[in-house]
Every structure is written in C-alpha cells, then in structure tokens.
N, C-alpha and C positions, 0 to 999 in steps of 0.2 A: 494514596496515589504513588505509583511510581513511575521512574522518567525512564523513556525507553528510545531508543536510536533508531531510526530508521534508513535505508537507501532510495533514493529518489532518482529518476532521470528525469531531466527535464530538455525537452526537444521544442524548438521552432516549428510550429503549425504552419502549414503550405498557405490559410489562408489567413495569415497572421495572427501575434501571441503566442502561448507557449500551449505545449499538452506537458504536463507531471504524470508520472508512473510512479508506482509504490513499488520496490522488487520483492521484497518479503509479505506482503497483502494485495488481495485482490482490491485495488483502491488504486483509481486516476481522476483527474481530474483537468481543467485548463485556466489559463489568464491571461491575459490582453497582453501584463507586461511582464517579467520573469521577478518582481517582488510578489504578483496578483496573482500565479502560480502557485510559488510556493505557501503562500498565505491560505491559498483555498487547499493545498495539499496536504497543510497540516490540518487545516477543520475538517478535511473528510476522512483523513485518520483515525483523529479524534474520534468523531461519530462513528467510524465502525467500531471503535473497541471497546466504546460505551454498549453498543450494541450487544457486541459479543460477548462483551459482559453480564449483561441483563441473561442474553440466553444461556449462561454456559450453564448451570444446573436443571433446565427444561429438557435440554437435547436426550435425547430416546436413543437406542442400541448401544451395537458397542462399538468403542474405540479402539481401534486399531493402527497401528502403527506400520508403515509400509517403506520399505526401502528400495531406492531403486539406484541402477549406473548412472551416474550424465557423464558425459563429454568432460575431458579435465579443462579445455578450454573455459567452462563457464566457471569454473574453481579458478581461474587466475585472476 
C-alpha cells in the first residue's frame, strides 16, 4: 500500500450538509455534517482506486498521453 494525498472541496449543500469534490479524481460524494463528508470522501476514494487497480492490466488500446493550455488562474 501506499499513502497518497489528495485535494478535496468541500461546499455547504443548498439543502443542507455538505457535497465533497475530489480535484484530482472523478469522485464526489456528500454528508449531513462536515466530519460525515469527509469520512464518506475518503471511502469513495478508497473504492475507486481499488477499483482502478483491479482494472489497470485489463484496459485494451493505447495509452496516450495528451497535453493541453488551461488558464494560469487554475495553476494558482
């Protein structure tokens, strides 16, 4: 196993509790209270990267690596 960091936002839900965003994975989640947030954000982390793991030797074509400009505003 190894330990890996991730970026999270976590926002107030209009109809209360929070939503969790992952920034670096497609992975969100929400919780009633901002402990229950981030608790469910880290298990749904967890669970994709088991996942991703499982598949990474299955996946078919090729891999390709793509580069693109953003905005430097999202670099700060």
């Amino acid at each position: 196993m190894v330990t890996r960091r991730f970026t999270v936002v976590l926002e107030p839900a209009e109809e209360g509790g929070f939503v969790v965003k992952c920034l670096e994975l497609p992975v969100a989640t929400q919780g009633e209270t901002r402990d229950e947030a981030l608790k469910n954000i880290r298990e749904a982390i967890e669970g994709y990267l088991e996942v991703k793991a499982k598949l990474h030797g299955k996946i078919r074509g090729e891999k390709v690596e793509v580069v693109v400009e953003a905005p430097s505003a999202l670099l700060a």
